[in-house]
C-alpha positions in Angstrom: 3.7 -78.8 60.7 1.1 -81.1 60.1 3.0 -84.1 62.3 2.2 -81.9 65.2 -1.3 -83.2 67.3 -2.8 -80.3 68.3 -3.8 -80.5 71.5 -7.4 -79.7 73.0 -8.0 -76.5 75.7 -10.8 -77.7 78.0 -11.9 -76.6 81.4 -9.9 -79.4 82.6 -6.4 -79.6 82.8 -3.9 -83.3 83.0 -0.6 -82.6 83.7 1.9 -85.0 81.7 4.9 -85.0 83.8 8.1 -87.1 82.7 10.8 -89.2 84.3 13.7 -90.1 82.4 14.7 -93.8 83.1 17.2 -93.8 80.8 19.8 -92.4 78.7 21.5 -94.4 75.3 24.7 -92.4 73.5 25.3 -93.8 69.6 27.6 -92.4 67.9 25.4 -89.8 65.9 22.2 -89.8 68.4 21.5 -90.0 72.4 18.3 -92.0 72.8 16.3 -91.0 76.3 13.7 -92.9 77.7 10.9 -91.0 79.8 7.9 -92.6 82.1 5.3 -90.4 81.5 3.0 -90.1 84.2 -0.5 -88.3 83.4 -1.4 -86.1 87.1 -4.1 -85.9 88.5 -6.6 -88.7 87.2 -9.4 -88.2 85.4 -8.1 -84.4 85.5 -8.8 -81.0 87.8 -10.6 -78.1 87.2 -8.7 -75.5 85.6 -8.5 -72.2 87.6 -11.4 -69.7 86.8 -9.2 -66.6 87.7 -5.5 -66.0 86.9 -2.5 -68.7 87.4 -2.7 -71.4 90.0 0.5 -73.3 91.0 -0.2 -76.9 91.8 1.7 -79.4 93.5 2.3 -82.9 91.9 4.2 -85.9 93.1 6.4 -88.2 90.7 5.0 -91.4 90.8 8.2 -93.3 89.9 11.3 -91.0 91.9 8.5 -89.7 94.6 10.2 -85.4 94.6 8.0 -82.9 94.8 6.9 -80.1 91.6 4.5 -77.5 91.2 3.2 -76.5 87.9 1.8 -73.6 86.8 -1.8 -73.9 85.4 -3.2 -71.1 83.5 -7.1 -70.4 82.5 -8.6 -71.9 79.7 -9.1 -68.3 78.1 -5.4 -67.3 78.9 -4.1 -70.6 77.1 -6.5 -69.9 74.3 -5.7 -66.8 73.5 -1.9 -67.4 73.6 -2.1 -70.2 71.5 -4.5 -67.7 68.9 -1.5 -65.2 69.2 1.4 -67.6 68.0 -0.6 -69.0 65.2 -1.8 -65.5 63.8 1.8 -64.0 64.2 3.3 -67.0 63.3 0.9 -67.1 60.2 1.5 -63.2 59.4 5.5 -63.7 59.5 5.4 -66.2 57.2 2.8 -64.9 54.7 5.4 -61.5 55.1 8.2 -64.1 53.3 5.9 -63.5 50.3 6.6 -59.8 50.0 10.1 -60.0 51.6 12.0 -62.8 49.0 11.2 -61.0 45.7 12.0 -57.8 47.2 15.3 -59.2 47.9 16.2 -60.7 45.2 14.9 -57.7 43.4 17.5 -55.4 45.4 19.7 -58.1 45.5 20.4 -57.8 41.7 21.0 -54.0 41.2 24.0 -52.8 41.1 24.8 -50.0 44.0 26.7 -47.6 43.5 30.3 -46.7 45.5 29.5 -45.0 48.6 25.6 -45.8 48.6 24.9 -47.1 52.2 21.5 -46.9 52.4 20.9 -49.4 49.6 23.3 -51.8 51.3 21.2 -51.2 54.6 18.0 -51.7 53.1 19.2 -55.4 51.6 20.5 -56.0 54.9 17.2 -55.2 56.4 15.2 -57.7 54.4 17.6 -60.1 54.8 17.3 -59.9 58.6 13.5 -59.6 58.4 13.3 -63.1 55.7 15.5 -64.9 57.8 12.8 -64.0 61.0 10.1 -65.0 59.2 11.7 -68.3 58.2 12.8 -69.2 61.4 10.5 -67.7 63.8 7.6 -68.0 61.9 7.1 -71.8 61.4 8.2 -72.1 65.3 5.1 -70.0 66.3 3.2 -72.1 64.4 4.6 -75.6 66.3 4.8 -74.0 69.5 0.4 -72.9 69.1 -0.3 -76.5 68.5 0.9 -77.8 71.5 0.5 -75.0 73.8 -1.8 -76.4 76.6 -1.6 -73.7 79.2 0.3 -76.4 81.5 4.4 -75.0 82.6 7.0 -73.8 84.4 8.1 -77.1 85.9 10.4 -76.7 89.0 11.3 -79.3 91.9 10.8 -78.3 95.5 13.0 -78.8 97.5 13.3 -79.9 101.2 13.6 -76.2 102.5 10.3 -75.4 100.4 12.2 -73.0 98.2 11.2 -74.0 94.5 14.5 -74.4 91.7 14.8 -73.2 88.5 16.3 -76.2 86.7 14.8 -79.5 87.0 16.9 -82.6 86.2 15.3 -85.3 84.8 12.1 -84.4 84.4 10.0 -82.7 82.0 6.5 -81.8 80.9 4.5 -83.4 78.4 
């Protein structure tokens, strides 16, 4: 977790917006290159009241995006509620392991469903915390308040998918 750059919340928002130039297959890996373009120089303002779509222009393939931009305070406080939930589910893996291996050693009796369910039920819960958990965690360090990427097109209507292009 600690490879992860967390990434500053200002007043003033870059977008990073990504091209891909180009795309290498190997026989275990696929290697793609991107042209990262940082929009608009020297930054913008962020919005002072709700979400603000902007439009941005590639520089390299010249389409047309908007971006959603949230407030500072919005992006903040998300990026407070990954890393305390993500934080809380896996400081819950230190109460949820022993209890299962606890359970997990007892010998149930025939017909006894409910100790069955409960193993099942920390099972489910360890397995959230070890997987969802540590994700939280990533996904608060590089939460900049910057997304939903989608191209518009020449009728103005705006697409769901974008291909080849991403956000940084």
């Amino acid at each position: 977790m600690a490879a992860v750059a967390k990434i500053p919340i200002t007043d003033r928002y870059v977008v990073g917006l990504g091209c891909r130039v180009s795309v290498q297959q190997g026989l275990t890996s696929t290697k793609v290159s991107w042209s990262v373009a940082h929009l608009p120089e020297g930054g913008s303002p962020r919005p002072t009241g709700g979400n603000k779509e902007i439009g941005v222009i590639c520089p390299r393939c010249r389409r047309s995006f908007s971006v959603r931009v949230e407030t500072a305070t919005r992006a903040r406080v998300k990026r407070l509620v990954h890393r305390t939930v993500g934080w809380l589910l896996v400081l819950s893996l230190l109460a949820l392991v022993p209890m299962l291996v606890q359970l997990g050693g007892r010998t149930v009796e025939e017909g006894d469903d409910q100790a069955v369910d409960n193993i099942g039920l920390l099972f489910t819960l360890a397995a959230a915390g070890v997987v969802v958990g540590p994700s939280l965690l990533l996904s608060a360090g590089i939460h900049d308040g910057i997304g939903k990427l989608r191209l518009i097109r020449a009728d103005g209507r705006k697409t769901m998918w974008v291909r080849g292009h991403r956000l940084f």
